[in-house]
N, C-alpha and C positions, 0 to 999 in steps of 0.2 A: 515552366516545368510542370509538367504530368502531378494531377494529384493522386497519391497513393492511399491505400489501405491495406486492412493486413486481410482480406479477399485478394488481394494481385497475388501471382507468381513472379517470380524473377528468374531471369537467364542463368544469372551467374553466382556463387556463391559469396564475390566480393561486393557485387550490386545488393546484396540481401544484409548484408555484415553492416555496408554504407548507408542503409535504409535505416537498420538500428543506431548503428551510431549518429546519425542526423536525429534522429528522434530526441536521444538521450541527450546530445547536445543543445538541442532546442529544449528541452526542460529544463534541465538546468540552468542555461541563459534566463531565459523568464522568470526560474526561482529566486533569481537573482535578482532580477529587478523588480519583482514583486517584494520580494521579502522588508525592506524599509518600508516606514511607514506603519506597517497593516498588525494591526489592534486588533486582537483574539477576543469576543468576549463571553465568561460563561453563562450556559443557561441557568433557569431557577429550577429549582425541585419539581414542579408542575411543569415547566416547560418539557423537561425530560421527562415527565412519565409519559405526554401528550408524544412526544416522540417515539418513544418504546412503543405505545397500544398504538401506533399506525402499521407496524407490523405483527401485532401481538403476539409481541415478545422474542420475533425470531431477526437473526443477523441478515439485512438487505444482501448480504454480499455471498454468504453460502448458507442461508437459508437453518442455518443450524440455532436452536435454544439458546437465548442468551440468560445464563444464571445470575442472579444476585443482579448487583450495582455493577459488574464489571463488564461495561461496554462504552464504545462511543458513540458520541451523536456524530454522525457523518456526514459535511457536505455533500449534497446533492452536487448543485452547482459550487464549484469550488471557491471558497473565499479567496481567495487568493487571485482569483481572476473575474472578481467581484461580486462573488454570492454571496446573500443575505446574511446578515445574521438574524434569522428565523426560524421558527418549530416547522415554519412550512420548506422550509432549504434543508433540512434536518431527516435523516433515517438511520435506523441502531445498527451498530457493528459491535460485533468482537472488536477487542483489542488489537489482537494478532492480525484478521482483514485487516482493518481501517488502518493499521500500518504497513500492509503490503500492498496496499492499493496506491500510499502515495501520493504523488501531484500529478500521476499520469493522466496524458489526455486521451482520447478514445482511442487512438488508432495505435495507439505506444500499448496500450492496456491489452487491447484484442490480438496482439501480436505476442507479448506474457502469457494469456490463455492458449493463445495456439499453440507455442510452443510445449506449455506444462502439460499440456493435454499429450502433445505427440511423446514426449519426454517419457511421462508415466507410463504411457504403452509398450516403449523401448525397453522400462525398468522391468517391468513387469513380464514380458517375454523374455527379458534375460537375452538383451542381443550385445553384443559386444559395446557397444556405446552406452546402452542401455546401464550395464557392467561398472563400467569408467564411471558414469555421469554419479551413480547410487554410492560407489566407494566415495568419488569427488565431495558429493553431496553431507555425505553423513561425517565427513572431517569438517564442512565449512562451518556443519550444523552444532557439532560437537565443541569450537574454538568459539561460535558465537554464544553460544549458551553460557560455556566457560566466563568471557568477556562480560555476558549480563550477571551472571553470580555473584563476579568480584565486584559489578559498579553497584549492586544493590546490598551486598553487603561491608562497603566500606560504610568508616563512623561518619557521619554528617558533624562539621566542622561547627565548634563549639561558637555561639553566640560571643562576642567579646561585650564586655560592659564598661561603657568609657564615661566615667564619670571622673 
């Protein structure tokens, strides 16, 4: 089989739908068989500042100010497919990136940019898709925020004391 990236064209709109869903399928397969086993561990105070002042102070991922404590250290090489745990495997993310980015591998990734890139152009010109995607979009946005509200503010379940 032809190796693909997200530089090819495709003929047909179902060979392009089947490229992503191969993708998605294959991450998730490997998340799967990654995920046993593999031991998270965190860094120390100085390890993370030595990460942050590698990009002084801005998010690898869109390059925006990272304020306060509130960022990640983000796999370079992904743990999960056996990257270090190291300040050198390590650069700062927003929150928000460093969860949108995921376990994708290159070519799953550069296919999410093409698209959001084409996507916004559409929103933004206001074409009939464009239209659709923005209504679509600000409901999915809307229910998920909803979702994080309630998981962050339910009570955290009382310690029991078994003596």
């Amino acid at each position: 089989m032809k190796q693909t990236s997200a530089s090819d064209t495709f003929q047909s709109d179902s060979e392009f739908v089947g490229r992503l869903h191969t993708l998605r399928q294959s991450r998730r397969k490997l998340k799967l068989e990654l995920r046993e086993g593999l031991v998270r561990e965190s860094l120390s105070p100085r390890e993370r500042d030595m990460v942050l002042a590698k990009t002084g102070g801005q998010c690898h991922l869109c390059g925006g100010q990272i304020e306060g404590n509130k960022w990640k250290a983000d796999h370079v090489f992904s743990h999960a497919l056996g990257g270090q745990h190291s300040p050198d495997n390590y650069l700062p993310a927003h929150s928000l990136c460093n969860g949108y980015r995921w376990f994708y591998k290159p070519e799953e990734f550069q296919w999410i940019l093409k698209l959001g890139v084409w996507l916004r152009t559409q929103i933004e010109t206001e074409t009939k898709v464009g239209r659709d995607a923005a209504k679509a979009f600000r409901k999915y946005d809307c229910v998920r925020e909803s979702r994080r509200k309630k998981r962050d503010t339910k009570p955290r379940a009382m310690a029991t004391d078994a003596r």
